[in-house]
C-alpha positions as CSV (number, residue, x, y, z in Angstrom):
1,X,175.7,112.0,95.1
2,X,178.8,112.8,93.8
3,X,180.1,116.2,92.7
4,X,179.3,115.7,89.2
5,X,175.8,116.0,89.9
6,X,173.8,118.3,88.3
7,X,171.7,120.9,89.7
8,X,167.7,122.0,89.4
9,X,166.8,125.1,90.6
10,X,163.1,125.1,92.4
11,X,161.3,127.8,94.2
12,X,160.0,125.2,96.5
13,X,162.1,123.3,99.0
14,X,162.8,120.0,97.2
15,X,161.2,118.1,100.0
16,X,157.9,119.9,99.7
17,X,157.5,118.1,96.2
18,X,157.0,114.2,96.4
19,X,158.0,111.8,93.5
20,X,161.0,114.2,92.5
21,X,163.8,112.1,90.6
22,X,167.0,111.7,92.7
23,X,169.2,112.2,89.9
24,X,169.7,115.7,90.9
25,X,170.9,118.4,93.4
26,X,167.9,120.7,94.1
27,X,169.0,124.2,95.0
28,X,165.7,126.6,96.4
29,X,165.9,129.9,94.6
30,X,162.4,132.0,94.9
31,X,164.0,135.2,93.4
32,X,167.0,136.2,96.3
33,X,169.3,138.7,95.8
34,X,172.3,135.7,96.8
35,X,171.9,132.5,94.3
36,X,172.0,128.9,95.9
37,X,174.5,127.6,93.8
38,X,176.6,128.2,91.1
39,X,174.2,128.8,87.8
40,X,177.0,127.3,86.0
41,X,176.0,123.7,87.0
42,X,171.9,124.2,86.7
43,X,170.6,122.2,83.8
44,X,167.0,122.6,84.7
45,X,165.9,126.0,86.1
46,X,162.2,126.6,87.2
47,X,161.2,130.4,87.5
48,X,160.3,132.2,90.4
49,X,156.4,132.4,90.7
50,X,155.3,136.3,90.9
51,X,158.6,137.7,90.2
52,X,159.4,140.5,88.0
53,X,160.6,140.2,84.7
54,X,164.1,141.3,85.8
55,X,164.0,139.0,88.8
56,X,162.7,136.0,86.7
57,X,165.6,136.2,84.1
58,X,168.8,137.0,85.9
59,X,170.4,133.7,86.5
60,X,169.9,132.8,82.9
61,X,173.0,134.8,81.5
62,X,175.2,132.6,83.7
63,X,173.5,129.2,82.9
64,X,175.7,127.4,79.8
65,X,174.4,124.5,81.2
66,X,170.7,124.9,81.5
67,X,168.4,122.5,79.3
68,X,165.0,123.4,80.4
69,X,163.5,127.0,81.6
70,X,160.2,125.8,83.4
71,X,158.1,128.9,84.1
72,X,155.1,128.6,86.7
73,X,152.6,130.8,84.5
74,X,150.9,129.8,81.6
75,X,152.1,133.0,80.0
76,X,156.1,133.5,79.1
77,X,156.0,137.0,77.9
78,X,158.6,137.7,81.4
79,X,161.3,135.6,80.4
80,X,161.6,136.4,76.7
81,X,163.7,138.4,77.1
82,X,166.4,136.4,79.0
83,X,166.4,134.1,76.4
84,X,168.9,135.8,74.2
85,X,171.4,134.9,76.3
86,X,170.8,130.8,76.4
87,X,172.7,128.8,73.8
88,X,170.9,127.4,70.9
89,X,168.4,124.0,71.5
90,X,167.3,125.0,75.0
91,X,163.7,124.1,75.9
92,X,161.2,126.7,77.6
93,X,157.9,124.9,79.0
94,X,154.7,127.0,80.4
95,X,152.5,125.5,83.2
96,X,149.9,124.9,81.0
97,X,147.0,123.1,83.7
98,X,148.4,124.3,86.6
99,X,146.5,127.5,86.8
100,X,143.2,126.4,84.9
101,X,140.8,125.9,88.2
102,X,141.9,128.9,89.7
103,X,141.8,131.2,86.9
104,X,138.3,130.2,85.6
105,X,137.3,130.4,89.0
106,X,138.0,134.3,89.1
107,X,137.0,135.1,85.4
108,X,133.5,133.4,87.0
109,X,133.7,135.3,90.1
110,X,134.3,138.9,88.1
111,X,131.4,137.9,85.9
112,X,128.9,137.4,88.5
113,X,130.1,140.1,91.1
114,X,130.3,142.7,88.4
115,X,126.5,141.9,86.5
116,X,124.7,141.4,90.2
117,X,126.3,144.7,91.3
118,X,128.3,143.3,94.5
119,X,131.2,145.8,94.6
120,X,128.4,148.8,94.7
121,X,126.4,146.7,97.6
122,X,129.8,146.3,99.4
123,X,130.4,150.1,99.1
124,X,126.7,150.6,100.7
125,X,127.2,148.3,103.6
126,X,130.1,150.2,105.0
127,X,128.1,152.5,105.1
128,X,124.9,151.2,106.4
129,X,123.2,152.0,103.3
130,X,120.1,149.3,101.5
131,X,120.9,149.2,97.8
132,X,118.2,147.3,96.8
133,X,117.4,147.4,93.2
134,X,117.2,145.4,90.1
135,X,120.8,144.1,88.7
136,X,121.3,141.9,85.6
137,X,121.8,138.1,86.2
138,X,124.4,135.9,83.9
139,X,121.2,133.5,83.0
140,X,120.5,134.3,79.3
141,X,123.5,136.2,78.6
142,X,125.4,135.9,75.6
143,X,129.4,135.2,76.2
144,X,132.3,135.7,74.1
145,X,135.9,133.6,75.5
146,X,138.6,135.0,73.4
147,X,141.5,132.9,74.3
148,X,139.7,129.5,74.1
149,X,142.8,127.0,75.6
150,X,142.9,125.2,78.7
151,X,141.3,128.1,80.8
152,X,138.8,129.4,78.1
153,X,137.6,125.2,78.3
154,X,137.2,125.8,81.9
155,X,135.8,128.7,81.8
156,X,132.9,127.1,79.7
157,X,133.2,124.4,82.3
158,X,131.9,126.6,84.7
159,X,129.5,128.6,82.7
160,X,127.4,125.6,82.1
161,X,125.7,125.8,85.4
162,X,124.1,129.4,84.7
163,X,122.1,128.9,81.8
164,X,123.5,131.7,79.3
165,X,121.8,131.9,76.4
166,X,124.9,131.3,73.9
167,X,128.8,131.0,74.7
168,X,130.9,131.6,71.6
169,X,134.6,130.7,71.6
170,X,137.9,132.4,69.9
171,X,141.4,131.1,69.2
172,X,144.7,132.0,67.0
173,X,142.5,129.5,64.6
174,X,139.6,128.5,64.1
175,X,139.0,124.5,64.4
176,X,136.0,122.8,66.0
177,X,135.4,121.1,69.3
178,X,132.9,118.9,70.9
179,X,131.2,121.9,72.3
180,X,130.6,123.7,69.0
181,X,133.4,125.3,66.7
182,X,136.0,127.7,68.0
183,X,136.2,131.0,65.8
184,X,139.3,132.7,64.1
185,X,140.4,135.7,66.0
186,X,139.5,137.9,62.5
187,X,135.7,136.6,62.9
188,X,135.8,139.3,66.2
189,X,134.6,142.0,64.2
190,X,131.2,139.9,63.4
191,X,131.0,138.3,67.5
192,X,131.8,141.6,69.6
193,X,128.0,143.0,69.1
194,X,126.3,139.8,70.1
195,X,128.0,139.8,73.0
196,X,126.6,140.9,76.7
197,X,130.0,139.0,78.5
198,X,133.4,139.3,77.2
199,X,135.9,137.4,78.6
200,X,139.7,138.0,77.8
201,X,142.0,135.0,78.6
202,X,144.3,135.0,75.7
203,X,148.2,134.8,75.9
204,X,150.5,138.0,75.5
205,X,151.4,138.1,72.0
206,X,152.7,140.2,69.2
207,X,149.3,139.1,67.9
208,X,146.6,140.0,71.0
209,X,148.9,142.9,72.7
210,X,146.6,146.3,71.9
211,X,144.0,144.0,70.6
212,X,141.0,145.2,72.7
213,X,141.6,148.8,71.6
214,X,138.8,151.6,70.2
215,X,137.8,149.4,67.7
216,X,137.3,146.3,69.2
217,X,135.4,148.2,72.3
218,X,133.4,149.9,69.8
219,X,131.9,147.1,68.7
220,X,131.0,145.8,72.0
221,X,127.3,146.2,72.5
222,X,126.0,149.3,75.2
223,X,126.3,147.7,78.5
224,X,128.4,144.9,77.6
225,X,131.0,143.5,80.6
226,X,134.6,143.3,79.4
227,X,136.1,140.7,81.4
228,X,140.3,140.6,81.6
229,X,141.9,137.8,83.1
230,X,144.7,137.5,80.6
231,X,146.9,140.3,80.6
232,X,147.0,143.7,81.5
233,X,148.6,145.2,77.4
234,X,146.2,143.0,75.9
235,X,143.8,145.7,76.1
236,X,144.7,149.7,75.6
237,X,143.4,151.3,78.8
238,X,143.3,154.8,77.5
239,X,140.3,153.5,74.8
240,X,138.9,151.5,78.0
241,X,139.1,154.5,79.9
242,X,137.1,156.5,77.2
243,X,134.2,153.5,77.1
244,X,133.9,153.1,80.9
245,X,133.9,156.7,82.0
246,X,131.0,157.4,79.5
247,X,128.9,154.7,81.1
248,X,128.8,152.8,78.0
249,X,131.1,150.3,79.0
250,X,131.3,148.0,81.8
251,X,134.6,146.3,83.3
252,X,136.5,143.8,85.4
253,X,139.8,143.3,85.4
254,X,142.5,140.9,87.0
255,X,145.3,142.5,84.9
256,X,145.9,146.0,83.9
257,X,148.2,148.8,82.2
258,X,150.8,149.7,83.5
259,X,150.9,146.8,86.7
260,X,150.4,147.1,89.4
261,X,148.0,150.2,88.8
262,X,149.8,152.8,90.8
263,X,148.0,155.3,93.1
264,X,145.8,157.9,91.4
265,X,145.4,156.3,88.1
266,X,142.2,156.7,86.7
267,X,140.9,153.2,86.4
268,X,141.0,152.7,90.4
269,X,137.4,155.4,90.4
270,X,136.3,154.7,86.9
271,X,132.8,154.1,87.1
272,X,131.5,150.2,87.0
273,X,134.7,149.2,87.2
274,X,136.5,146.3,89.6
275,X,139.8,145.5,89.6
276,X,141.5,143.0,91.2
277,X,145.4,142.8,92.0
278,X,146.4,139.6,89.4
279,X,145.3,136.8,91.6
280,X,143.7,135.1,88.8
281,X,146.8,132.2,89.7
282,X,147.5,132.8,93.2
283,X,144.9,131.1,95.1
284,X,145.1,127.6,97.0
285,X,145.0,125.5,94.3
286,X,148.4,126.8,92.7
287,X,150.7,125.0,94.5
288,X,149.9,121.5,94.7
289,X,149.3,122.1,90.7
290,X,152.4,123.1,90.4
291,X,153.9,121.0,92.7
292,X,152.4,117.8,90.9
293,X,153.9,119.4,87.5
294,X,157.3,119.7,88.4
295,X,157.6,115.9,89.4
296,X,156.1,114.8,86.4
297,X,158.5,117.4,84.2
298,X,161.9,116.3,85.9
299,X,160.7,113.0,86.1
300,X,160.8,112.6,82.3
301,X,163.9,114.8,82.3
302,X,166.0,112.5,84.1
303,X,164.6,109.3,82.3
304,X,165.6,111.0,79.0
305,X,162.3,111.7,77.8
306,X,160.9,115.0,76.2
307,X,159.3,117.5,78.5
308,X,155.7,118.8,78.2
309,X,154.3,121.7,77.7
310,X,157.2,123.1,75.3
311,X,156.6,126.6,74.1
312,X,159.9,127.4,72.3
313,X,163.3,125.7,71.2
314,X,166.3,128.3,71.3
315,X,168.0,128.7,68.4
């Protein structure tokens, strides 16, 4: 390679990845206070996975160069605000696929531990105690995915072994699907009070942040399960707070507001409540996902081709 050589930042050692292009120096940067390289001579800069916001957008400031911003998430609410400082015709490309399995995996898992009451039985065995009792199963259940991409498909995917008794989907749009159609986001209103399941998997936007507020909850039948796995503002936790502590309400939640959900915060007792710490992503089947997305992506880069998975041209 010669000097002139440009430069792809990864936050995986470039041997880790097989089929990578070797039309490029790769530099490992995972979110160091000391960068690898010059940023001056990046032209492709993948994003530090679980990073903050400040981490994540850093380097950018000092990237002229940079062509592509490759972010591991499917969301790309944390580098927005970097992007101010990129010149115009720069690409920014999500990991759309690389976090489906996994995600719909948990929303699954916070569905089914929450109705069968497993975080209560967990509580009694530590301390010796039988909870037996009767808890609700998912079987007939009605379901509501707002957020009906990728991860609301495989979501459904998943559901189809449990034999609810009707799964209704929302998007941005409405449009239809082989499944059945996909409703606008203002047909809510009409879907919330059918709804025993509600799962939240929709993207951060000007659009969805605050949209599960006191309206939206109050609509929500009496014992309904609101399920997050998308992000934390998407919902206003002082309304949920209100709907869960009068027992009207049940949640589970992957993401919350603020994050992480610092000590002595109300929703950490809330009653039927579970909260996990935004793993929805992080499990075993990110990386080689990721991995495998990164060699297709520079792949096509260096053979002059257009990337996937394009969210935003700078302007």
């Amino acid at each position: 390679m010669t000097a002139m050589t440009p430069d792809v930042w990864l936050p995986f050692p470039a041997e880790e990845i097989e089929g990578l292009p070797d039309s490029f120096r790769y530099r490992l940067w995972d979110g160091e206070d000391t960068f690898p390289a010059d940023p001056a001579d990046c032209v492709f800069y993948v994003t530090p996975y679980m990073k903050s916001a400040e981490v994540t957008v850093r380097p950018l400031a000092a990237m002229p160069a940079v062509r592509v911003v490759q972010t591991l998430t499917a969301g790309i609410d944390h580098v927005l605000g970097g992007l101010g400082d990129l010149r115009p015709g720069v690409r920014l490309c999500n990991a759309v696929g690389v976090h489906t399995a996994s995600t719909a995996e948990l929303a699954l898992t916070l569905t089914l531990a929450s109705l069968r009451g497993i975080p209560g039985m967990v509580r009694g065995q530590d301390r010796e105690e039988w909870r037996s009792g009767f808890y609700d199963a998912l079987a007939d259940k009605s379901v509501l995915i707002i957020g009906y991409g990728s991860i609301g498909s495989a979501i459904e995917d998943r559901l189809a072994a449990f034999e609810c008794g009707r799964i209704a989907r929302v998007a941005r749009t409405a449009r239809t699907t082989g499944r059945g159609p996909v409703h606008a986001l203002a047909d809510l209103p009409g879907l919330l009070p059918q709804a025993d399941v509600v799962i939240l998997v929709t993207p951060l936007t000007d659009a969805t942040r605050g949209l599960v507020g006191a309206d939206f909850l109050g609509r929500m039948k009496d014992g309904a399960l609101l399920v997050n796995v998308a992000r934390g503002p998407v919902v206003d936790t002082k309304s949920l707070l209100a709907e869960v502590e009068s027992g009207r309400l049940r949640a589970a939640l992957d993401v919350t507001d603020p994050e992480p959900l610092p000590s002595g915060h109300p929703l950490w007792h809330a009653p039927n409540v579970l909260i996990t710490p935004h793993v929805g992503g992080s499990s075993s089947a990110f990386e080689p996902r990721a991995k495998r997305l990164l060699a297709r992506q520079l792949t096509r880069f260096a053979a002059g081709e257009p990337v996937d998975h394009t969210v935003l041209i700078t302007e």
